[in-house]
Legacy VTK file of the C-alpha trace (Angstrom):
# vtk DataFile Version 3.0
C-alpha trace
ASCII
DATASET POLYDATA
POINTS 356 float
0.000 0.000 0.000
1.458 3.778 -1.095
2.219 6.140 1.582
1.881 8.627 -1.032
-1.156 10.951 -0.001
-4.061 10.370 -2.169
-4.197 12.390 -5.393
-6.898 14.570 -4.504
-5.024 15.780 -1.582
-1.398 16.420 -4.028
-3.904 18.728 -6.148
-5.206 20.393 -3.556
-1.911 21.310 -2.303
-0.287 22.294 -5.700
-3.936 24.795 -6.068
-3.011 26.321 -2.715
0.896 26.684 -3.565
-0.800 28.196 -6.882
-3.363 30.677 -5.428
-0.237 31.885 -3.317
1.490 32.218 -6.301
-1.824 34.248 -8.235
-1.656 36.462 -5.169
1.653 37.669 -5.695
0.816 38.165 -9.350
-2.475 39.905 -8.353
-0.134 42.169 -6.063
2.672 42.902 -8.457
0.051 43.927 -11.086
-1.561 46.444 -8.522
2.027 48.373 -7.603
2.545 48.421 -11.443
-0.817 50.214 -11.758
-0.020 52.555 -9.217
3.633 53.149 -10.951
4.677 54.525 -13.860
3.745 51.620 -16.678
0.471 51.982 -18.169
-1.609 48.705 -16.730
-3.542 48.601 -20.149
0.052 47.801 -21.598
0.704 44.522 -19.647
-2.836 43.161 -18.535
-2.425 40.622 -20.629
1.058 39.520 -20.215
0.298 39.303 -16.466
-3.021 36.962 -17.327
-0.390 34.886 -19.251
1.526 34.317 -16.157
-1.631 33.803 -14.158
-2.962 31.006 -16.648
0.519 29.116 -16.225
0.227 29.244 -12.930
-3.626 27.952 -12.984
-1.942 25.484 -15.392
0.777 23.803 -12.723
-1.778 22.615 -10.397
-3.531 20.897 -13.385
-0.245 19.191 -14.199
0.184 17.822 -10.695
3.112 19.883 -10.814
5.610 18.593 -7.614
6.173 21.110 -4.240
9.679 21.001 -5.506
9.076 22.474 -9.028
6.277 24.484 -7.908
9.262 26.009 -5.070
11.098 26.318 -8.049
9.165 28.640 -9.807
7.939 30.566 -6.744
11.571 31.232 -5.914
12.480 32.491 -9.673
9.451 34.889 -9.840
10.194 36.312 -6.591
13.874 36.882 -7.330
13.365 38.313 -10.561
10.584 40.816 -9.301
12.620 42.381 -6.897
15.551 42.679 -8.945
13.539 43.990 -11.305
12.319 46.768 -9.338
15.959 47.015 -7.624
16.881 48.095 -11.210
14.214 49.924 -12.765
14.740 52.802 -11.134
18.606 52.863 -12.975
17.560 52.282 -15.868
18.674 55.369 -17.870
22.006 55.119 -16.575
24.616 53.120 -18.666
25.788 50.045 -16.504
29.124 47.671 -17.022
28.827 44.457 -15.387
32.216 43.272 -14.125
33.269 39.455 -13.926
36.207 38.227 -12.107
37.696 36.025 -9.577
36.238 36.088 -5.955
39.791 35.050 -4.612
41.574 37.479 -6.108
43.542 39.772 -3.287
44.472 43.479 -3.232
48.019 43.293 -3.598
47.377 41.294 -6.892
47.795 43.691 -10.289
44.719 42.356 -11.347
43.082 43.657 -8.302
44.371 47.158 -8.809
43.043 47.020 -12.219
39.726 46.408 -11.682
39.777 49.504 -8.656
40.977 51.659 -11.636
38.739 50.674 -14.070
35.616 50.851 -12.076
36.822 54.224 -10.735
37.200 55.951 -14.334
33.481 53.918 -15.560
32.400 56.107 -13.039
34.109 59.084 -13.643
32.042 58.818 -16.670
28.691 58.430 -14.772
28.251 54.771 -15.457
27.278 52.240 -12.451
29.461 49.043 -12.032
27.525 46.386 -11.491
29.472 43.171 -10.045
29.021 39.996 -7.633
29.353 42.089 -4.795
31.821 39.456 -2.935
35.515 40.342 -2.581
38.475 40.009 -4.840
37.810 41.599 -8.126
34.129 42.112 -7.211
35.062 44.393 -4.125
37.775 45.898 -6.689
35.324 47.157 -9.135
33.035 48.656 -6.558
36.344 50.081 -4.563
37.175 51.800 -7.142
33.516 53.160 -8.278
32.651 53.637 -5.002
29.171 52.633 -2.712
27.265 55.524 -4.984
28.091 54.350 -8.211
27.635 50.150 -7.158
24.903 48.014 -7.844
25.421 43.797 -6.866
23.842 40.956 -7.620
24.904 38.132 -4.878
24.865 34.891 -4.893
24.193 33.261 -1.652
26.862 29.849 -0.980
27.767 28.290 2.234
31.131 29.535 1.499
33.248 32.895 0.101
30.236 35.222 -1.213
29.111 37.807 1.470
28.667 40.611 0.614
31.470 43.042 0.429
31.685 46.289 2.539
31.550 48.856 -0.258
28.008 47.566 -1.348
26.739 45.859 1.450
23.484 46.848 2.951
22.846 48.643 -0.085
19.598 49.370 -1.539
21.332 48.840 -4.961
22.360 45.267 -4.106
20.324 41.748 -4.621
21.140 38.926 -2.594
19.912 35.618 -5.265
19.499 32.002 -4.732
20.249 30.560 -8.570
22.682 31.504 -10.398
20.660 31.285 -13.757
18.499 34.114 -12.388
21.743 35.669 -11.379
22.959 35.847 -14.761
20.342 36.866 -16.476
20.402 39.774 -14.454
23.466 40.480 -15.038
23.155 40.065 -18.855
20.214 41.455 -18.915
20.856 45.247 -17.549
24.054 45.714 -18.505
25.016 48.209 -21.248
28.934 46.487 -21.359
30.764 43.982 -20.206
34.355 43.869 -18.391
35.853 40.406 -17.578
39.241 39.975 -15.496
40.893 37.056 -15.037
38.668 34.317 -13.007
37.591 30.436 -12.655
35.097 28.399 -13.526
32.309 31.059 -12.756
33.828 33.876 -14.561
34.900 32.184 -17.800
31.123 30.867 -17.419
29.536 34.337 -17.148
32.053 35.404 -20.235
31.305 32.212 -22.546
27.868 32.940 -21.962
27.703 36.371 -22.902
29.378 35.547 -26.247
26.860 33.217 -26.633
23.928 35.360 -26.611
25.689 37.822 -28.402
26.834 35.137 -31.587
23.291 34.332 -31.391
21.448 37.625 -31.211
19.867 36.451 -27.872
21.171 39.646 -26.436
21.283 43.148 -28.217
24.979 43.695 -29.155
27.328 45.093 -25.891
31.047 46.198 -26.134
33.105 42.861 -24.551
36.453 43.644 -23.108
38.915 40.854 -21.518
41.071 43.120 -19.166
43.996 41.550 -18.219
46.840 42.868 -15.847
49.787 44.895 -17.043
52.086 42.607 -19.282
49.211 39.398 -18.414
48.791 36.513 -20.218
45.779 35.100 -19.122
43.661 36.578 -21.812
45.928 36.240 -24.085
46.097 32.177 -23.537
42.534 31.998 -23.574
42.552 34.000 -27.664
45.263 31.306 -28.379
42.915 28.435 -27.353
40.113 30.351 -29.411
41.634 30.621 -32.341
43.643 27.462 -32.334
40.700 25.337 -31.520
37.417 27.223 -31.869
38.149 29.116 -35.313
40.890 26.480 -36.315
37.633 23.313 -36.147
35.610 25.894 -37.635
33.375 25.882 -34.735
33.047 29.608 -34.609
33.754 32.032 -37.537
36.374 34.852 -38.249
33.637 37.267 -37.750
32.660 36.332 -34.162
36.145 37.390 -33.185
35.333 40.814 -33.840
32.313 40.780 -30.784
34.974 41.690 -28.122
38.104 43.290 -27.288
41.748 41.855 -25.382
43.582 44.479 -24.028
45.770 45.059 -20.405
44.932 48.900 -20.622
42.545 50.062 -18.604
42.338 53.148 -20.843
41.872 51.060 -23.807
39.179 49.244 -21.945
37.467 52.447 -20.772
37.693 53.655 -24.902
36.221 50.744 -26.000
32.966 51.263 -24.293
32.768 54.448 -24.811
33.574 54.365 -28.180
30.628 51.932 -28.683
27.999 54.549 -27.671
29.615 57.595 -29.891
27.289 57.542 -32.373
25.354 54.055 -31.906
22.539 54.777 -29.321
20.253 51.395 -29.536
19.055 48.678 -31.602
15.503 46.920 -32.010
13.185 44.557 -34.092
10.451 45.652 -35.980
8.939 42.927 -37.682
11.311 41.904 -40.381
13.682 44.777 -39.792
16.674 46.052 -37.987
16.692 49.759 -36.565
19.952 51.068 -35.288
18.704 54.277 -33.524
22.292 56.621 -33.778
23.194 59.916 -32.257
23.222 61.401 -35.976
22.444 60.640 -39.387
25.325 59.367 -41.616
26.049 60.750 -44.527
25.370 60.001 -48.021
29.082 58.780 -48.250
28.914 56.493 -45.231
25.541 55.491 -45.901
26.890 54.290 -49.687
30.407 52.781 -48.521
27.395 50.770 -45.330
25.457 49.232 -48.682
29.071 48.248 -50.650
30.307 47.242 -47.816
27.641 45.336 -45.794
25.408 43.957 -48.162
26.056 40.048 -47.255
24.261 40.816 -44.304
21.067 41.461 -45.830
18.379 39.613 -46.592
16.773 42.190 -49.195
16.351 45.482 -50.354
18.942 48.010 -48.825
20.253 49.837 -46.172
18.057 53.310 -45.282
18.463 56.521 -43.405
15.414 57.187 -41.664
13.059 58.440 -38.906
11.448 56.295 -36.119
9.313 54.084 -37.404
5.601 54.361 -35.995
5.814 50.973 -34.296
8.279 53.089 -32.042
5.780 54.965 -30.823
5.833 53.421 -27.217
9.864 55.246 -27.015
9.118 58.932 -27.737
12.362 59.647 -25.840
13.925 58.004 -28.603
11.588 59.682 -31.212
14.804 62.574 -32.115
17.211 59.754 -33.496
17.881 59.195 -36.720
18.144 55.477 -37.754
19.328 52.882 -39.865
16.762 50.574 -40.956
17.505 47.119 -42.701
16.304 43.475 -43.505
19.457 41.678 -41.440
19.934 38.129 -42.066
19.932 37.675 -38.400
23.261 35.150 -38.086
25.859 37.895 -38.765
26.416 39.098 -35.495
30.265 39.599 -35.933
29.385 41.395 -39.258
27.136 43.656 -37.490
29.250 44.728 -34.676
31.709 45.663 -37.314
28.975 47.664 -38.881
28.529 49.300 -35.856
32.099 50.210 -35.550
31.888 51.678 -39.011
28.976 53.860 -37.712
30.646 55.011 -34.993
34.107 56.015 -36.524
31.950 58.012 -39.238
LINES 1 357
356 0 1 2 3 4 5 6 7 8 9 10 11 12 13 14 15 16 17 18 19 20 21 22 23 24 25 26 27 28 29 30 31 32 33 34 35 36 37 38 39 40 41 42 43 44 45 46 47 48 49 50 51 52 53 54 55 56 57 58 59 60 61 62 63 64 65 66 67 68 69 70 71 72 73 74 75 76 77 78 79 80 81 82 83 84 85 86 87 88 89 90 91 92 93 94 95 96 97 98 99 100 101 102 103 104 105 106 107 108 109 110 111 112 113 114 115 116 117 118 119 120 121 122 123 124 125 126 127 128 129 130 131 132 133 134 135 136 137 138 139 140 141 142 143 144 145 146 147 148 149 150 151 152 153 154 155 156 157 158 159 160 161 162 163 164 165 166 167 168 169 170 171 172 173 174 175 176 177 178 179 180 181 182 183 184 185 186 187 188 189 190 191 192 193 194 195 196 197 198 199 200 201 202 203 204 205 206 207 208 209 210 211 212 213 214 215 216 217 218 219 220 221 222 223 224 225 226 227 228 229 230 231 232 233 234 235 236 237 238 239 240 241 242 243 244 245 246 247 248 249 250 251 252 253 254 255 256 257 258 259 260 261 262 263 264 265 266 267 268 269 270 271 272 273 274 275 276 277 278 279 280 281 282 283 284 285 286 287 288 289 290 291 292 293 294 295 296 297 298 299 300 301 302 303 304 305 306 307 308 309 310 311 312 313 314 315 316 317 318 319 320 321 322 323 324 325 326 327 328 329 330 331 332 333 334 335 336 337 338 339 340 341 342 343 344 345 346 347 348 349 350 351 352 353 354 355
């Protein structure tokens, strides 16, 4: 005989774990309507998440799952509202070894980089432990920090320049983690790390080769005279380009370097002209600081043309499915059919823009 409880009694469970679950929906819904996002705009997106919900107990979803699910909604709405408030501030997320200590020149790299980012008004977003973490936020400083933490029996509290900050997150996964820190970060800054941050790097490639993630300037920042980026390029093109299991191209979506100037140029650089990309229906729009001329707009179309999969590439004004962004509604654009796989390509097509 089971000593499983009888199946009316798991359902009734999984509807009560679900009608918690509807509640915090229900709530979330009503501080949006009292904020600054039109309800009309996302009534039906939340009814989406309601009818999955409604959904799980129907599946006989397990406790375990369903404490799965509560957990990753609950994470994800507070650091979303952690983070809304920053949004129209430029943010580099910063990877790097935990372990790392101060005397190391790695260390002192990450201090100076995060101090000129914010010299230049953008927040440094990092783990928030110590080692290059604490670094980046040493040098950026408690006003200019935002963290996303990772709670582990062992090595990640909270450092002292960013803890018991409103700007910091404390998270229980790490894929919630990441997307986070994907997800809100206008560039990216890797120093030399383990398993975690040559993780949190390969991923970001990732989405970027794949246009999961609008394109972001990449820049491995290794110490004076280091090596260990440099080993890791070796291994990337010996292997990775060498089998052909990446292209030429996708070499151009980030940047080596053991100058922190050169690192602090290369994001900056990025934003010169480019301002924004997005998706409207079958085309591209690269929203840009200022129109380019008739002769960079002609040497774009000779130039870039294997990226597209029709007609040509266009100087124009917002489109009107860009209505919902009338801060945006001043920028010129580029508008064209991309093929969608030439990620490398367009990043160099950026670059183009952006040197004039």
């Amino acid at each position: 005989m089971s000593d499983s409880p009888p199946e009316d009694q798991q359902i009734s469970k999984a509807e009560q774990a679900v009608s918690k679950l509807d509640e915090t929906l229900s709530a979330s819904a009503g501080k949006v309507a009292n904020g600054k996002v039109d309800p009309s705009r996302i009534v039906d997106l939340i009814d989406q998440i309601k009818e999955s919900a409604d959904k799980l107990a129907v599946d006989h979803t397990s406790r375990g799952d369903l404490k799965i699910i509560s957990r990753t909604l609950r994470e994800l709405r507070y650091a979303f509202k952690v983070f809304t408030p920053y949004r129209s501030r430029r943010k580099v997320t910063v990877f790097g070894s935990a372990r790392t200590r101060p005397e190391a020149a790695t260390f002192q790299q990450a201090v100076e980089f995060g101090r000129a980012m914010a010299a230049h008004h953008w927040l440094v977003v990092t783990g928030a432990a110590s080692g290059i973490m604490e670094a980046g936020h040493i040098g950026a400083g408690r006003e200019n920090s935002m963290g996303l933490n990772i709670m582990l029996p062992f090595e990640q509290y909270a450092n002292p320049v960013i803890a018991g900050d409103t700007k910091l997150v404390h998270m229980k996964y790490f894929f919630t983690r990441k997307l986070m820190f994907v997800k809100e970060c206008d560039a990216v800054c890797l120093l030399p790390g383990g398993f975690g941050t040559l993780d949190e790097g390969l991923e970001v490639l990732t989405l970027l080769q794949t246009g999961k993630r609008d394109l972001v300037p990449v820049v491995f920042l290794d110490a004076p005279g280091g090596v260990f980026w440099t080993e890791f390029q070796q291994y990337v093109e010996r292997r990775l380009l060498g089998d052909g299991m990446i292209s030429p191209d996708d070499l151009s979506l980030y940047k080596l370097t053991d100058n922190v100037e050169a690192a602090v140029a290369e994001i900056l650089q990025f934003f010169k002209v480019y301002q924004s990309m997005r998706y409207v229906k079958n085309k591209l729009v690269l929203r840009l600081k200022q129109k380019p001329s008739d002769e960079l707009l002609a040497s774009i179309n000779a130039n870039f043309a294997d990226i597209l999969t029709s007609g040509a590439f266009t100087a124009e004004g917002p489109l009107s499915e860009e209505k919902d962004e009338p801060d945006l509604a001043n920028l010129p654009r580029l508008v064209f059919r991309f093929n969608r796989r030439s990620l490398g390509r367009l990043r160099q097509l950026i670059d183009v823009i952006n040197k004039g």
